[in-house]
N, C-alpha and C positions, 0 to 999 in steps of 0.2 A: 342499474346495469343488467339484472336482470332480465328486467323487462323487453330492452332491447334485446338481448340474446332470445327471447323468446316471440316478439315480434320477427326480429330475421328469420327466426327457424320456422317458422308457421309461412313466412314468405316464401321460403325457400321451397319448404312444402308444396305450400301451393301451385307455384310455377312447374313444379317437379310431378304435382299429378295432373296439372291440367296437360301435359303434353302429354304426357304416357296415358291419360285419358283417350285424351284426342288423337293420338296415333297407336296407341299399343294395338295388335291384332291386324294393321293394316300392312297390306305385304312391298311398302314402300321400306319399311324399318328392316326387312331383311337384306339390302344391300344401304341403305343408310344410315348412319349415327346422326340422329337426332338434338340438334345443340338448345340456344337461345333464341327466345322469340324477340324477335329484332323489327319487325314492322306487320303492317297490313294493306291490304290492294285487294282489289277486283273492283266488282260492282259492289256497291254499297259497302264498302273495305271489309267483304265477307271474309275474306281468307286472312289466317295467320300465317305469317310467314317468319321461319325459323332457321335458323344458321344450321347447317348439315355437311356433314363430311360423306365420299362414298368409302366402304370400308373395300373396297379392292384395290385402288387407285391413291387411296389419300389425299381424293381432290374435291373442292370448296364447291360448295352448290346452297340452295336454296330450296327450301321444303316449303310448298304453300299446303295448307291445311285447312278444311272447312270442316268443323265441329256438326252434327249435325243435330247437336240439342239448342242450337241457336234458331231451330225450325220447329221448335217440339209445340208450341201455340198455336201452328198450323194446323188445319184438316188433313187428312191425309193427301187428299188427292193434290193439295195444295204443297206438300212435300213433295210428290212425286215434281210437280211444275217446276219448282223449284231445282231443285237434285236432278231436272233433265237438261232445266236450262245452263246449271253451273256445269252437269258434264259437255253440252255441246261447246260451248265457250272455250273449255280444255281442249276439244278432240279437233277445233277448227286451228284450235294456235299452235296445236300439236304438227297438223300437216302443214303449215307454214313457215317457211324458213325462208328469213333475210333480218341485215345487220339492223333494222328496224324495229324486227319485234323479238319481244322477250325469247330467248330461246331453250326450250325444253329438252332438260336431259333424260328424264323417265317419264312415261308416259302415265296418266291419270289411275291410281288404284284406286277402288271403295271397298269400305269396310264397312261392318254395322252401326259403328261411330262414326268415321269422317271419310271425307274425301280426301289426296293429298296426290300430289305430281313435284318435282325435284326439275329446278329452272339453273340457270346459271347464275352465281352470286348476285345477290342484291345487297340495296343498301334500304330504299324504301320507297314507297309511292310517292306523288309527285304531291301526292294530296296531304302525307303525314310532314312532308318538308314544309307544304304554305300553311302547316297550325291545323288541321284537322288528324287528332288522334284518338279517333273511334278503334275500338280492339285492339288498341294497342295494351302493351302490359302497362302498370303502374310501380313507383314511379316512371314518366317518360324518360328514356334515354335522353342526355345532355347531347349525344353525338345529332339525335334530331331535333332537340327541342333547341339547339344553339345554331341548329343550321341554318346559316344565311348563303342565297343564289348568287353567283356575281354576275355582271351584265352579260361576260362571255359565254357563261354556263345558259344565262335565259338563252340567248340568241340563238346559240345553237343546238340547243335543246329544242328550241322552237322550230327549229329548220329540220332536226331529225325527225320530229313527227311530222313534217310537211313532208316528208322524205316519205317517209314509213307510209303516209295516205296517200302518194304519187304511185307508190307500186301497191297498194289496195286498189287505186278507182282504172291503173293501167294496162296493170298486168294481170289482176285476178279478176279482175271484172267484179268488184265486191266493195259494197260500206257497210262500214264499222257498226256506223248505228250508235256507238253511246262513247264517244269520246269525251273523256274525261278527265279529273286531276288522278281519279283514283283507279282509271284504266292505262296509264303509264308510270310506268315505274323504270326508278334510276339503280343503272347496277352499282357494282361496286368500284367499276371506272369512274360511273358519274354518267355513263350516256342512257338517253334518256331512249324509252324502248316501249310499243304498245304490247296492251293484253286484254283480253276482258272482249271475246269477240262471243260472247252470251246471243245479242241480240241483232250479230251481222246478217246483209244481205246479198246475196250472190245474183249477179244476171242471170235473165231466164231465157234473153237472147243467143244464140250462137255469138261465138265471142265476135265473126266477121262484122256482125250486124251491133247495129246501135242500143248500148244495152241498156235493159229494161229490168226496175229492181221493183219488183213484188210490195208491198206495206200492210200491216194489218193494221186495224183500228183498233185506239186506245182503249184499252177496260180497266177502267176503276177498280172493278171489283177482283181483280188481279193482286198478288203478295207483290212488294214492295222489289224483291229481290228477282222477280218475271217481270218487270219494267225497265225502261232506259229512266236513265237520272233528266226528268222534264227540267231541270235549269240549264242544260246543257242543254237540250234536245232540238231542233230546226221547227220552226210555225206550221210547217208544211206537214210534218209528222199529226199534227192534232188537228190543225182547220181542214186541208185536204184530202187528207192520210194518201200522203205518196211519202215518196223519196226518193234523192237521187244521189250519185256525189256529193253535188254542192251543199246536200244536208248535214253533211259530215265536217267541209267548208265553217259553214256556219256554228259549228262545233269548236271547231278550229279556235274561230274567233271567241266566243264565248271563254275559252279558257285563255286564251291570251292575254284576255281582259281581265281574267283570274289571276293570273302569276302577276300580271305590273300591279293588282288590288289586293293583295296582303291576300289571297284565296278566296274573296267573295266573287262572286256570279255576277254579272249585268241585270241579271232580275232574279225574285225570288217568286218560285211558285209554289201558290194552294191546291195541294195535292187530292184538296178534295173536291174543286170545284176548279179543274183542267181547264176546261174550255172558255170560263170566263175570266181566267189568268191570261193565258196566249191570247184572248181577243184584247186587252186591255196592251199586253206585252208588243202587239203587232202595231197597236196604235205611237208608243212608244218610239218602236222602231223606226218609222216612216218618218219621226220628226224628229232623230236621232243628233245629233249636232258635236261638232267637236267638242263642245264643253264639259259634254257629261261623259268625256275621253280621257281627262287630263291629266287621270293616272299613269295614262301609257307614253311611251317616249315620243317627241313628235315626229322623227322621222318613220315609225310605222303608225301613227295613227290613223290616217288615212286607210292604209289598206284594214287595219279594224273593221272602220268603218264602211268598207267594202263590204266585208268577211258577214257582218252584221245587217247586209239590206235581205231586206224584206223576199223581194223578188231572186231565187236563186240565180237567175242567168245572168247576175250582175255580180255575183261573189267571182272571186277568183280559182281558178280550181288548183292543185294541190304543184306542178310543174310551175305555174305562174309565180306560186308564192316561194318556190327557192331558189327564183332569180330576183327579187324583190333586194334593194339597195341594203333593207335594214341586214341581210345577213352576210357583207361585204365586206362584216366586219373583219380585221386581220386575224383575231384571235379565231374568229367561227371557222373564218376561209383554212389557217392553218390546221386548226381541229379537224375541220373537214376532210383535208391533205393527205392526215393519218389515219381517216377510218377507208381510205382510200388506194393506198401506201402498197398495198398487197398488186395492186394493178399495173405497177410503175416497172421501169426498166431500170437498169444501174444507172444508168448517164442521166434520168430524170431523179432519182434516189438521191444522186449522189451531188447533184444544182439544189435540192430544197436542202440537205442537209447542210450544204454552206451556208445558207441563208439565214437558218434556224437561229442561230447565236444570239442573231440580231430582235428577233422577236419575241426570244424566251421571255427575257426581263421585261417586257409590257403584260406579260399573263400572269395569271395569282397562281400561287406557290403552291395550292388543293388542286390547280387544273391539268400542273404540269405534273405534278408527283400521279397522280389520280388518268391521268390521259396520255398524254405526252409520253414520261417515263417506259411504261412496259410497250409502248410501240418502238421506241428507241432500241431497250436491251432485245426485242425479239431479234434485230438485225443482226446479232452479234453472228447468230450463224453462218452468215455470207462474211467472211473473209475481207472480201474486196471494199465489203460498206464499211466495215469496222473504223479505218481511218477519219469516214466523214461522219459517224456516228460519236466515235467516242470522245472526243473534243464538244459535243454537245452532252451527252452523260458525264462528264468532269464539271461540266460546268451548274449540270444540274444541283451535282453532290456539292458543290459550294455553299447551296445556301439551304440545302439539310439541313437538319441537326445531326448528331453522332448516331442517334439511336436509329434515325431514317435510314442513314446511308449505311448503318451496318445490317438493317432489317431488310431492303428494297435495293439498294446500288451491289452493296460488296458481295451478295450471291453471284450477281451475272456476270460481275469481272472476271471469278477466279479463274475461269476459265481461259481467258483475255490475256491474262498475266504468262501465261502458257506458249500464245503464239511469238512465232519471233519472224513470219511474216504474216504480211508484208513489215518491212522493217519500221514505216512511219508512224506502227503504233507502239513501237517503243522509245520513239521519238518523243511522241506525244506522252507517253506515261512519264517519261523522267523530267522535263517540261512542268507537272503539276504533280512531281514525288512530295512536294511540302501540305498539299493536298493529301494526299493517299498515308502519307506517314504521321498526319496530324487526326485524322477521322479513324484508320484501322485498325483496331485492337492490336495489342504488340506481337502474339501468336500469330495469327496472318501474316504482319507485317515480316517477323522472322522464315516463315512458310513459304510466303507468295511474293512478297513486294523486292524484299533485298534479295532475293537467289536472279530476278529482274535487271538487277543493276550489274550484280554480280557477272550474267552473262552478258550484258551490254561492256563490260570492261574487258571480255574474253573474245567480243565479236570478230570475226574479219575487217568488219569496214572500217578504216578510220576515222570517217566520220562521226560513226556512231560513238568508236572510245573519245575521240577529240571532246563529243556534245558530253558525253556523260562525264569526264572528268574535269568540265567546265561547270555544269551544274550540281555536282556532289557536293562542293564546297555549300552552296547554298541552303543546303538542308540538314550538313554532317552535324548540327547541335539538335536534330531530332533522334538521329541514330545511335543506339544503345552501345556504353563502351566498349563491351565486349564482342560485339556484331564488328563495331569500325576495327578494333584489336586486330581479334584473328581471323579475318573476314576479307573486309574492303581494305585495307591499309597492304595486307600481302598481295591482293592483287593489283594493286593499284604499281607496288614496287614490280611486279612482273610485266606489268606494260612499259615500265619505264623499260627496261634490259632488254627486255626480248624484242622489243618491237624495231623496226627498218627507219619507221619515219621519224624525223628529227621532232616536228609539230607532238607526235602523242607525246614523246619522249622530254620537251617541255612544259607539255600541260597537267604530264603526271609531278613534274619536278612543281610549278606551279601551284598543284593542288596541295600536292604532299604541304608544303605552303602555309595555306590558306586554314588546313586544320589542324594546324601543329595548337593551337590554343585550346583544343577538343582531348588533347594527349596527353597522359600521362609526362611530368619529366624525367621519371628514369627511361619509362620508352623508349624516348626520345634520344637521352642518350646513349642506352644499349642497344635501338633497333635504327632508329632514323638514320641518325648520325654515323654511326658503320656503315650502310648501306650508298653513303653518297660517294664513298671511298671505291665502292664498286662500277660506278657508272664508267664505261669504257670512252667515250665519247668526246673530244675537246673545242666541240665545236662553240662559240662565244658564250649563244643565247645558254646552253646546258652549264658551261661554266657558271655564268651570271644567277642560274638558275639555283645552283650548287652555294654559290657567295649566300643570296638571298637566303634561303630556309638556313644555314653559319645564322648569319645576321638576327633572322627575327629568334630561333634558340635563345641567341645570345642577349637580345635587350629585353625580350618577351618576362614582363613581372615573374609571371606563375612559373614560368621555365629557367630558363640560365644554362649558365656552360659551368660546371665548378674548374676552380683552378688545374686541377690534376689532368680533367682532359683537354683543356684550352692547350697547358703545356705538351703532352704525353701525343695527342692525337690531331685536334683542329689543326693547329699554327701547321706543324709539319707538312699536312695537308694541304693546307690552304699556301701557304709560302710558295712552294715549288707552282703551284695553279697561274698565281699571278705574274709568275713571269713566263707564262704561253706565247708565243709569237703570233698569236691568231688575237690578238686582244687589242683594242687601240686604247687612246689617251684616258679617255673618260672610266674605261671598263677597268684600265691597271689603277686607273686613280681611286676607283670603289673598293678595289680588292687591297689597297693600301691603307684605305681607312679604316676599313674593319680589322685590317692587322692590329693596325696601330691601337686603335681602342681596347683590343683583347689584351694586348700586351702593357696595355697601362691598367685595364684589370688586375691581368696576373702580381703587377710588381706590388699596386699599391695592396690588392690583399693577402700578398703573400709577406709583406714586411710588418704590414699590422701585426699578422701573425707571429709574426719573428718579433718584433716590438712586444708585445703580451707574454711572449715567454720569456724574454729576458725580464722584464719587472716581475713576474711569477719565481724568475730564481733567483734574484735578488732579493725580494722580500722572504723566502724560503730559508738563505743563507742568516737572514738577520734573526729570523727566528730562532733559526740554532743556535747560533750565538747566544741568543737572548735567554734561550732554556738551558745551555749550558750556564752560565752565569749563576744563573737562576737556582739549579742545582746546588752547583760549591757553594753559595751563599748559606743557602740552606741547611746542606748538610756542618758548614761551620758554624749556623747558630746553634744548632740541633747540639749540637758537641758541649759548645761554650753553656747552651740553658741546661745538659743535664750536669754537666760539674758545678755549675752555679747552684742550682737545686742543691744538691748534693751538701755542697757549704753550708747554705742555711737552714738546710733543716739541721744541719750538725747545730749552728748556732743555735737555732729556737730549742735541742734538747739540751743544751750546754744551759740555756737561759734557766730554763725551768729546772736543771737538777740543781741550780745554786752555784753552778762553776767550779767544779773541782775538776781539774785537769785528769787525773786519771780514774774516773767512775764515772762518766758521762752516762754507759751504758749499764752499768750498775744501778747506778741512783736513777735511769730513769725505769728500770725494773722494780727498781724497789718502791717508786710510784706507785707500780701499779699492783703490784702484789704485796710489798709491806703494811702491816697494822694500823705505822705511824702517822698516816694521812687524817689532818682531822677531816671533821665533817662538811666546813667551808669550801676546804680543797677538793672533796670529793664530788660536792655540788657542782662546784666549778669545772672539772670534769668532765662532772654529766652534760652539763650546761655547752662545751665547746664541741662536743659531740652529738649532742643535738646540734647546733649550730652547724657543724659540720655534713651532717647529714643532710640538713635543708642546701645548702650548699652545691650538695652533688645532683640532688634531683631539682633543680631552679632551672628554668629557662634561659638558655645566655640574657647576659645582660646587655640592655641601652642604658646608656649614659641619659640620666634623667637627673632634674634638679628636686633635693630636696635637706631639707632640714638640717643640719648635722645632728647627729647623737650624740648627747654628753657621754664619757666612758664614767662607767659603773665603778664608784671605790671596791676594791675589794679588800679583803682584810687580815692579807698579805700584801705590801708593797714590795717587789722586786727589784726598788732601784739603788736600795742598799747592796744586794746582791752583785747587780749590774757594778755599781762601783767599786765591789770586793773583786770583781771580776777582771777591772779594768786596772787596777792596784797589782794584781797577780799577774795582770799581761806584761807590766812595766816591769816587774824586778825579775821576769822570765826574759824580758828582750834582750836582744846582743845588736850592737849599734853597724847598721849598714855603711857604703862611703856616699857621701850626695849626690845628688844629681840636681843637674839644673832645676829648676822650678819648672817652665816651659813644657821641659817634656815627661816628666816625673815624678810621683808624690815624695814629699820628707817623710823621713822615719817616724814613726811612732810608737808608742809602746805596744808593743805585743800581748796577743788572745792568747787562754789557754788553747783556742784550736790550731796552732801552729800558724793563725792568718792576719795579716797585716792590715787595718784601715787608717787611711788619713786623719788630718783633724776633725772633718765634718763627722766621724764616727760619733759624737755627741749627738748630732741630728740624729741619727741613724740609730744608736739607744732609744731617741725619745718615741722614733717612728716603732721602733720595736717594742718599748715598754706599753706607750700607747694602743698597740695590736693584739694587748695580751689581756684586755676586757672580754668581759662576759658576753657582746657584742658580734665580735669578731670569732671569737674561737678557736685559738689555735690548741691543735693535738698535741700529745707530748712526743705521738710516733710517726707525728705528719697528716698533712689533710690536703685534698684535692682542692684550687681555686678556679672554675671555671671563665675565660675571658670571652667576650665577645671577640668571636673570629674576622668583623668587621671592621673593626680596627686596627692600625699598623703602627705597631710600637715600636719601632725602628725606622731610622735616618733614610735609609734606602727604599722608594717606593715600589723595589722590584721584591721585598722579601716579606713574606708573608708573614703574619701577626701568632704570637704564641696564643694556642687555644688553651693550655693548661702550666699551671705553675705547682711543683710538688715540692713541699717541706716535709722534711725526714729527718733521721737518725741516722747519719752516713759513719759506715764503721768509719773510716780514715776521711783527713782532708787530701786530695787529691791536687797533683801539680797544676798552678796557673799556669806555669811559666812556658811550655807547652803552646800554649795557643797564641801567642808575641813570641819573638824573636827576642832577645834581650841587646841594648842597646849598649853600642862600641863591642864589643865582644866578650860581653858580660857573659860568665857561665854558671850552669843552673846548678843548687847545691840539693843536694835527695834529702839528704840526713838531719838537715838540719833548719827545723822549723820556726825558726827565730829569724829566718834571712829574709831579709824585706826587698829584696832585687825583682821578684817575680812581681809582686804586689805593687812595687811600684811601676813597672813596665803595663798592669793590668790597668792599674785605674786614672790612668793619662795625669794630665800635670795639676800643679794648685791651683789655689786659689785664696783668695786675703778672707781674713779671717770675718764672719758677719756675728755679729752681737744679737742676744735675743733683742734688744732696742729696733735693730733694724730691720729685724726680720719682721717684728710685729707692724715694722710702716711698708716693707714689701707687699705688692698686691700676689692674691695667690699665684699665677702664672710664672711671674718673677722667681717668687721663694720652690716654684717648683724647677726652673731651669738651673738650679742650684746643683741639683741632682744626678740631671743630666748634661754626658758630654758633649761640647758643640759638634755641628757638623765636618767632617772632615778631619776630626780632630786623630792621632796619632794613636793605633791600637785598634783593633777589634776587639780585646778585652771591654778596652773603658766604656764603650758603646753599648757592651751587650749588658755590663757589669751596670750601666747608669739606671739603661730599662729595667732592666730585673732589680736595682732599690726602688722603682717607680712603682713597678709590681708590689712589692711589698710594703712600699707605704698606701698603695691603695687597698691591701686587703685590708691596714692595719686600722685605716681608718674608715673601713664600712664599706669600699668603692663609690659604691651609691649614697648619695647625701653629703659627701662631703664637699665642698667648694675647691680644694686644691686639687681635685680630679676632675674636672668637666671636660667632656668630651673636645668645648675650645681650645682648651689648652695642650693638648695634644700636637696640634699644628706650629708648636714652638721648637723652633732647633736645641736638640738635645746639647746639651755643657758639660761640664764634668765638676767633680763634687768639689766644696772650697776647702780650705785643706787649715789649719788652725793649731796652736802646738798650747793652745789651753783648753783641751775637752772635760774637764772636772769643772770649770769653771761655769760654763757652757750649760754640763746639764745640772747643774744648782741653780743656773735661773731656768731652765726649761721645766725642771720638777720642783722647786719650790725648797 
């Protein structure tokens, strides 16, 4: 990478001191900047030639420069020959002015370095375009080394120096003497132009008389650069040493033969032995034959072959040859046209400009940008031409690129864009706006192009708003939305209103139309749609006009009418329209249809709408409902679980202080603070309290299968207890009156805790004595059981699952009876805790007695719906009371592991407990 940055830089160098070499000190650089060496020309392509600007003007010229160390090998006197002959060459093309030869803008300076003089833009010699690039820079430019002639460029390039040597041999009395590829050079139009008059001859005759041009004889011993180029040079020049015109003629030909042969000569000459090349060359010639032509086209061959004899009075002279067929050609003739164009009158100006259209598209796309173009835009100054011109500059910019037409077209316009007469050329510009709004940068376009349209919608003429509100539609998806917004869309509404003619006043109704799909739809309907309301006019076509842009609003995807202004605005509008007396069958039958459509819009979406909100309050009302429900449920279980709690933990401290009715709270103090506990019990203790601990910090539980746990003897059995317990309930009870089975448990013997259970109260010992393992753990002052919250332990699937179950030490038992109604108008007694009315209202009706025989052949599921009350069954007590012994025979037996809790089972309609009037019986087989 380096490398290359240091290559560049040494290039750049270099090119940068060979010109300040070559020109620094020379007093051309004090009015010009100095650019790029861009070709070579003259004789022997001595001169560089350089890209220059003048620094007064800012205008593009061309610096030819002759170094003058490219003579430093010379003798002196051999420089001076030299350096006299390249100034005469400058000083005769200096006093010559015509569209033929190069023409000079500053006259020849010398310095003690180089020569230089400043021409009019070039591009290169004629000789660096056919592959000769002597003194050129390195690398060659791709712009010449890629350049290929087209036929039209030969032709008529060939015919300009036939031009250019008609007014040398007629009007100055003078030849060239050394025409050649690299004494014509093409500017930067592309026309091709002489230079290089080193070694011309002027008559010695008065011009009346027949002129007579001087020759000197060849020398050898002469610098290469004080001679004509001998491949190019007439026979006559060296066998005779004359010359006349037609030596120049013979020139002619010689390069003609050049440009059709890729740049080589007809012959090559040994420059050191002149004389017996041209004797050799003339032999040649005399027997010269089409064949060794066959480079060149055949319709000029022949004169070639003229151009080429031997004898001059038989060549053609310089007038002959630009009537000659070959330059007949359309493209040359029209070239020609243009370099001519300055001569013409309007009425001839303005017949070739019609014509042009037609023959643009047969010329290459370099000939027309390159030629054609700047002869076009110079017309723009004439007014009058501009119509016939600029219909041919649009069409040029066609087939641009972006970058052409904003570099070369869109300068000359801007000013174009300005006139507004004659009026045809604003005809013509909106005509090809899809043109001009697809090529212009969008800053012009906003600057120059729409304030165009703008005034054309503001004109007088109706014509011209008719055209332009006919073609806007055409182009309005190039025009930026805010340009169309607040721009073209208000004046377009201001033609409609203001204007007298009915035509404008539906073509803006029409257009408005046509870019309503360009719009905004609120726009549309806060500016459009208001605005139609204002049209004063009720003539058909305005009506119909008025229906239409209703209509496409209304079906139009992207847009719509919403219901609120269909009802509120359109109909209103529109109703009263169609019943106009100016309207016949067909026009009231349109303005009906689009009623009727609207109107079956409006209903069908205004009912959905009404449809969607009543199911919206209907589903709303059900929710309430459903969260009120859902509430009282709630807060009645909430009620029923903490009195329930409340019981058994009364029971579980009842259990473990041994049952003595009045020290429940005593004995289970003296648990914990008396002496008397041995050490088993204290273990056990510890043991339920660890237990318990683990308990509260566990993860809810999933219902998972596993193993059951045998319960751990301990060594204390409390079922002696239990049945002292259940001995003291009986000869405490006071006997209730019955009640049906159906709906009410039978009496039983009563708890010390003031609380009544049915028969199945033997299960309900076993499930308790059972719960009271080392296992399990229960406290003596209560212990937290955590449930999984995803499970619903109740009949009703609207009420949510207890997440905790609390066993305690309840000072008092608290009233069931409270939460049931008591049945036939049974009333609640406070005082007296032996009454079995409440208890029997809580825990719903019997059930036949089940033997351990049969519970041990019940599958688990079964002996669990023992437990619980069926569905539906009579109570909210019994329900909540069945869950909460489920609860507690699952803590009792581990939750987890046991088989009569599996999550299956759960999906069994809750029962109610069986009711049995031998519970001593019962748990002697359940305990052994």
């Amino acid at each position: 990478m380096e490398s290359m940055l240091n290559k560049l830089k040494s290039t750049v160098t270099k090119v940068t001191a060979d010109v300040t070499s070559a020109v620094m000190g020379n007093p051309v650089t004090r009015e010009f900047d100095v650019g790029r060496h861009i070709a070579s020309g003259g004789s022997g392509l001595a001169w560089k030639i350089f890209n220059g600007i003048k620094k007064s003007t800012k205008q593009e010229v061309a610096v030819f420069v002759f170094d003058k160390k490219l003579i430093d090998k010379y003798q002196k006197f051999e420089k001076d020959q030299i350096i006299d002959s390249l100034k005469r060459g400058v000083q005769q093309l200096t006093r010559l002015r015509h569209p033929r030869l190069l023409t000079v803008q500053h006259p020849l300076e010398e310095s003690r370095d180089c020569l230089a003089f400043c021409t009019e833009p070039v591009f290169a010699s004629l000789a660096n375009v056919l592959g000769n690039w002597e003194n050129l820079p390195s690398p060659v430019s791709p712009d010449i080394r890629d350049y290929k002639l087209y036929d039209v460029e030969t032709k008529y390039g060939l015919l300009q120096v036939s031009e250019g040597l008609s007014f040398l041999h007629s009007s100055v009395k003078m030849v060239h003497g050394n025409i050649t590829p690299e004494n014509i050079i093409l500017n930067k139009s592309g026309v091709w132009k002489i230079m290089g008059f080193d070694f011309c001859v002027s008559s010695t005759n008065p011009s009346e008389q027949e002129p007579k041009f001087p020759c000197k004889e060849w020398d050898p011993n002469l610098p290469s650069l004080c001679l004509p180029n001998p491949e190019y040079l007439a026979p006559e020049y060296i066998l005779s040493v004359s010359c006349e015109t037609a030596s120049d003629m013979y020139s002619l030909g010689t390069v003609m033969y050049a440009v059709f042969n890729k740049g080589k000569p007809i012959f090559e000459v040994n420059k050191q032995d002149i004389y017996k090349s041209f004797s050799r060359q003339l032999d040649q010639l005399s027997r010269l034959g089409s064949s060794s032509l066959t480079s060149i086209p055949e319709e000029v061959r022949e004169h070639v072959k003229l151009l080429l004899n031997v004898t001059p009075t038989v060549r053609p002279d310089a007038d002959q040859m630009t009537k000659i067929p070959f330059f007949d050609d359309v493209g040359a003739v029209t070239l020609q046209y243009f370099d001519t164009l300055f001569q013409r009158d309007n009425l001839q100006k303005s017949q070739f400009f019609k014509g042009l259209p037609k023959v643009l598209p047969k010329l290459p796309k370099r000939v027309i940008v390159q030629r054609i173009l700047p002869c076009l835009t110079s017309e723009f100054v004439n007014p009058d031409m501009v119509p016939f011109v600029l219909p041919n500059v649009l069409l040029i910019a066609e087939e641009c690129t972006k970058e052409e037409y904003v570099k070369l077209i869109l300068p000359e316009l801007g000013p174009v864009f300005k006139q507004q007469e004659p009026i045809q050329i604003l005809l013509i510009f909106l005509q090809k706006m899809d043109l001009l709004l697809t090529k212009t940068p969008p800053d012009e376009i906003k600057n120059s192009v729409l304030p165009m349209v703008y005034r054309a919608l503001e004109a007088p003429s109706i014509q011209i708003q008719e055209l332009c509100l006919n073609i806007i539609p055409t182009f309005a998806n190039l025009i930026e939305y805010p340009s169309m917004k607040n721009a073209l869309i208000p004046r377009i509404k201001n033609a409609c209103l203001q204007t007298s003619s009915l035509a404008v006043r539906v073509n803006s109704l029409v257009c408005l139309g046509k870019i309503l799909e360009y719009l905004d739809k609120w726009f549309v309907l806060d500016d459009i749609l208001p605005f139609l309301q204002q049209i004063p006019s009720k003539e058909p076509a305005v009506l119909m006009g008025i229906l239409g842009i209703y209509k496409c609003t209304f079906t139009h995807k992207k847009l719509g009418i919403t219901k609120e202004q269909l009802a509120g605005k359109v109909l209103p509008h529109l109703i009263p329209l169609s019943i106009e007396n100016n309207l016949n069958l067909n026009q009231f039958n349109s303005f009906i249809s689009v009623i009727k459509e609207m109107l079956n819009r409006l209903e069908s979406e205004h009912k959905t709408k009404l449809e969607q909100l009543h199911i919206m309050q209907e589903q709303q009302k059900s929710l309430d409902i459903g969260n009120q429900m859902n509430a009282s449920e709630e807060t009645k279980i909430t009620n029923v679980g903490n009195q329930i709690d409340k019981v058994f933990n009364s029971i579980g401290a009842d259990l473990l202080t041994g049952g003595e009715p009045g020290n429940k709270e005593d004995g289970l103090q003296s648990k914990h603070k008396g002496a008397s506990l041995t050490l088993e019990e204290k273990q056990k203790l510890a043991k339920e309290q660890e237990q318990a601990q683990k308990l509260k910090s566990q993860q809810p539980l999933k219902p998972q299968m596993h193993t059951p746990v045998a319960p751990v003897k301990q060594t204390k059995d409390l079922t002696d207890t239990l049945m002292d317990n259940m001995s003291s309930l009986t000869s405490l009870s006071v006997s209730t009156p019955k009640i049906s089975a159906p709906s009410t448990f039978t009496s039983v013997p009563s708890m010390d805790l003031g609380m009544m259970f049915s028969t199945p109260i033997d299960n309900t010992k076993r499930n308790l004595t059972n719960g009271l393992n080392a296992n399990t753990g229960f406290q003596t002052s209560g212990f937290n059981v955590p449930v999984n919250t995803n499970h619903n332990f109740f009949s009703s699937p609207g009420t949510p699952g207890v997440t905790k179950m609390t066993l305690g030490t309840p000072s008092s038992l608290p009233n069931f009876n409270a939460m049931n109604p008591s049945p036939a108008g049974a009333k609640q007694t406070q005082q007296r805790p032996t009454d079995m009315s409440a208890l029997n209202n809580l825990f719903g009706p019997q059930k036949p007695k089940v033997s351990m025989n049969q519970l041990s052949q019940q599958k688990p599921n079964q002996w669990l719906n023992q437990f619980v009350p069926p569905q539906g069954s009579p109570g909210m007590g019994s329900t909540v009371m069945g869950t909460q012994m489920n609860m507690i025979g699952q803590s009792a037996f581990g939750m987890q592991g046991n088989p009569f809790f599996n999550p299956q089972n759960f999906a069994q309609p809750p029962s109610t407990m069986t009711n049995s009037s031998s519970a001593s019986n019962d748990l002697k087989d359940l305990f052994g």
